[in-house]
C-alpha positions in Angstrom: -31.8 3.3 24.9 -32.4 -0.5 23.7 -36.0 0.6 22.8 -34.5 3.6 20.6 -32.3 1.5 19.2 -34.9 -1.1 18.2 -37.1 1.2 16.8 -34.6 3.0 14.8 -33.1 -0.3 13.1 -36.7 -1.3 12.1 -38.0 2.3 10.6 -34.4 3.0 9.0 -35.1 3.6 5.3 -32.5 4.3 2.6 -33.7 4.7 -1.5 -30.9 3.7 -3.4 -31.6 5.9 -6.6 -28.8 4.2 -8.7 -28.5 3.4 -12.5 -29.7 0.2 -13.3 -27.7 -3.3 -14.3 -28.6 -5.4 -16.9 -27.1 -8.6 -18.4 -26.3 -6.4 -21.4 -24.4 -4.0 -19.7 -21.8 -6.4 -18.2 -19.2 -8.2 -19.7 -19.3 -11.4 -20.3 -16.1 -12.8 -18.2 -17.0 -12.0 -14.6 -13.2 -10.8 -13.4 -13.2 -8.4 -16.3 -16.9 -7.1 -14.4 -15.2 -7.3 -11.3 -12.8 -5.2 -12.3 -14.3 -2.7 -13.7 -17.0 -2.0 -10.3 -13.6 -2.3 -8.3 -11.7 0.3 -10.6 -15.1 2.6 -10.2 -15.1 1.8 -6.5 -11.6 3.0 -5.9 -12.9 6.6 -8.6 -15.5 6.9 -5.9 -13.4 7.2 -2.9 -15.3 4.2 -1.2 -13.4 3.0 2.0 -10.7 0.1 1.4 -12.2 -1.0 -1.8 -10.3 -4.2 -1.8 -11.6 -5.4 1.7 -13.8 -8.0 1.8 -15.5 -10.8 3.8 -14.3 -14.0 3.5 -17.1 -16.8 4.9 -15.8 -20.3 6.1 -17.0 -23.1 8.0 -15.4 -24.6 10.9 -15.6 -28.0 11.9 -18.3 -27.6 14.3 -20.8 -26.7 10.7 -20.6 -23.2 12.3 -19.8 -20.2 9.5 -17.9 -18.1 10.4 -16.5 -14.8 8.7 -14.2 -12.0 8.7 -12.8 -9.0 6.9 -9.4 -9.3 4.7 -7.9 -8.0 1.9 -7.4 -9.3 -1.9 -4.1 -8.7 -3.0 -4.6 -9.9 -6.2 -6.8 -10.5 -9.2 -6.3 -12.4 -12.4 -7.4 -15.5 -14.5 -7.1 -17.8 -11.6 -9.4 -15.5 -9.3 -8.8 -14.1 -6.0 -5.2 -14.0 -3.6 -5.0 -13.3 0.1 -2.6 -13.6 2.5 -3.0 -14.6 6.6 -1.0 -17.2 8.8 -1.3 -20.6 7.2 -2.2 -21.4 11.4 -5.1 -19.4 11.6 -8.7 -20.4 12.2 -9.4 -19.3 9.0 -6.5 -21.4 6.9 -7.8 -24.2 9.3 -11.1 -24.4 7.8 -9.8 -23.4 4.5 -7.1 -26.5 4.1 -10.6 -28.8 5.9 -13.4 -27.9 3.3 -11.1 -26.4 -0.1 -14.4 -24.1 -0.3 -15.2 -20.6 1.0 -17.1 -17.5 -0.4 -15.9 -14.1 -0.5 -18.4 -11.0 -0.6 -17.4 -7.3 -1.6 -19.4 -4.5 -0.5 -18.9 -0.8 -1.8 -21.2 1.1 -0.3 -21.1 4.2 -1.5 -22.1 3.0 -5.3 -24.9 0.7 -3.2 -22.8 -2.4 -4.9 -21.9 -5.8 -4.1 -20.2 -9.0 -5.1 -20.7 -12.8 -3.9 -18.1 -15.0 -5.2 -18.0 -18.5 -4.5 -15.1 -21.0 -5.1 -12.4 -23.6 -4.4 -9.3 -22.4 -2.3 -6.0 -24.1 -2.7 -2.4 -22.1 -1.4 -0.4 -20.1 -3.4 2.7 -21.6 -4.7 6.1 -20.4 -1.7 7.4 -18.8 -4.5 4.4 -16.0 -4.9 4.1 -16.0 -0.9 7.5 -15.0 -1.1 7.4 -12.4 -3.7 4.3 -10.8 -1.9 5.9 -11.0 1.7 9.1 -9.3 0.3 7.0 -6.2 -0.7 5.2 -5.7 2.7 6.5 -2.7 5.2 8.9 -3.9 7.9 6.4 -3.8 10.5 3.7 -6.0 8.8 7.0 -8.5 8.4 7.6 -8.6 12.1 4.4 -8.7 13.0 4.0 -11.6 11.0 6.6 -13.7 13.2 5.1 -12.3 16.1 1.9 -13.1 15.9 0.1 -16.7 16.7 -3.2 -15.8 15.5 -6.1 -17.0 16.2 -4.3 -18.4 20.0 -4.8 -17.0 22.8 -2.2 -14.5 24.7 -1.9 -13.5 27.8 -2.6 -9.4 27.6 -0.8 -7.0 25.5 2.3 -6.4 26.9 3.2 -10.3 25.6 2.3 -9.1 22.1 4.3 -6.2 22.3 6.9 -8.1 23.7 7.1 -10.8 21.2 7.3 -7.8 18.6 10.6 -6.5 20.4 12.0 -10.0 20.4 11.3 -10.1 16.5 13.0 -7.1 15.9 16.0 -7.8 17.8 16.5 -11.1 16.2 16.3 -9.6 12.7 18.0 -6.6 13.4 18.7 -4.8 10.2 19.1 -7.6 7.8 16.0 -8.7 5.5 13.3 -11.0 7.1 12.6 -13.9 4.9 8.9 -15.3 5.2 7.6 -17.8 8.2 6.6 -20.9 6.9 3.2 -20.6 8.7 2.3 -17.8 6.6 1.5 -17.4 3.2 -1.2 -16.7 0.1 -4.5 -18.3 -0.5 -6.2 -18.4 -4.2 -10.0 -18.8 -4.5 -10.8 -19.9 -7.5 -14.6 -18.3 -8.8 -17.5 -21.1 -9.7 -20.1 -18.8 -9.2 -20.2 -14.6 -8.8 -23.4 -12.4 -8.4 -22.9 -8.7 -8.7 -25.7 -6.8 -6.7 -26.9 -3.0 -7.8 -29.1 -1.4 -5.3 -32.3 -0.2 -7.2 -35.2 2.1 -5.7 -38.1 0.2 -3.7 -35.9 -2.3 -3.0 -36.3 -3.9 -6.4 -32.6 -4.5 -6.5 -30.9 -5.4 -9.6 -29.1 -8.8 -9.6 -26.8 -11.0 -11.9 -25.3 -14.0 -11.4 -22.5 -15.6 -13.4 -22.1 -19.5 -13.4 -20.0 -22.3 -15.8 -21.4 -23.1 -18.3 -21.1 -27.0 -18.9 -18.0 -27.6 -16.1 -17.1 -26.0 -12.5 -13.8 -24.9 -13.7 -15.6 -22.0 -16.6 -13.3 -23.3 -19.2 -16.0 -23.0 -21.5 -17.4 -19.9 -20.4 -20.0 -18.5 -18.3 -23.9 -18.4 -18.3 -25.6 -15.3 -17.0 -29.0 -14.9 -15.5 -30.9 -12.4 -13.8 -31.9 -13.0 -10.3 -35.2 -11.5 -8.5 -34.2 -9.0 -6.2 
């Protein structure tokens, strides 16, 4: 089986026979781009178009990543939400850096975004824990991610103990949880191209790290 496997990974061959991307056919603010590839992402029926990887680094100079979702995208750049406990907000809060990297790949598309993270104000963690379901509210309290539980059965124990505390009446947001913002110095949209001569564009300041002046483009080599 291991030998198939091998052998399969190494021969496995895809063409990706996809219009082209070129400097002039993107715009010239990156989150207006990134809009537009996410709007055609979520035409094309590609799974959770709004997932995406988020890359840290812990304190060890290990990376380390995992899947999330944006929950927001504006002038500022990018919001998420997780426990402010987490491993993740850990190494957030330590470095103020991380990367985030969308994939659709259904339109053989990416997106590398790098940037300084800083949390949300209360007020917006607020606003966006007030419009989650019930369940994602309790499971919110419930959870000490990242830490390690005993089995199951304590999870779903800790659930019933949040539910009965909070009966019927609303459930206000845990302190330890709340929204991150990464704000963009640097974004490369990828566009799969046959013979693996991918199409690549990268968008960085131009004269400051904050883009208040505007952006530079480039083409990279594939």
């Amino acid at each position: 089986m291991s030998d198939r496997v091998a052998q399969d990974l190494a021969s496995r061959r895809q063409e990706y026979e996809t219009a082209g991307l070129d400097i002039a056919d993107v715009d010239a603010d990156p989150m207006v781009q990134w809009k537009r590839w996410y709007a055609e992402a979520s035409a094309a029926d590609c799974t959770e178009p709004h997932a995406f990887v988020l890359a840290t680094i812990d304190a060890d100079g290990w990376p380390q990543s995992r899947y999330l979702l944006v929950r927001g995208a504006d002038d500022r750049g990018f919001t998420f939400f997780t426990n402010y406990e987490s491993a993740k907000s850990e190494q957030l809060a330590a470095s103020g850096r991380a990367s985030m990297l969308f994939t659709w790949l259904q339109l053989h598309r990416q997106v590398r975004v790098v940037g300084e993270v800083e949390r949300l104000p209360d007020t917006e963690s607020d606003d966006y824990f007030a419009s989650r379901p019930r369940d994602s509210q309790i499971g919110a309290w419930s959870s000490p991610q990242s830490q390690p539980i005993p089995d199951r059965e304590w999870l779903e124990q800790r659930v019933a103990q949040m539910s009965a505390t909070f009966g019927d009446g609303i459930i206000t947001r845990p302190t330890f949880w709340g929204g991150w913002l990464l704000r963009p110095n640097l974004y490369e949209f990828w566009q799969g191209r046959p013979s693996r001569l991918h199409d690549r564009i990268r968008y960085v300041p131009v004269g400051s790290e904050t883009a208040s002046d505007g952006w530079q483009l480039s083409r990279l080599a594939p």
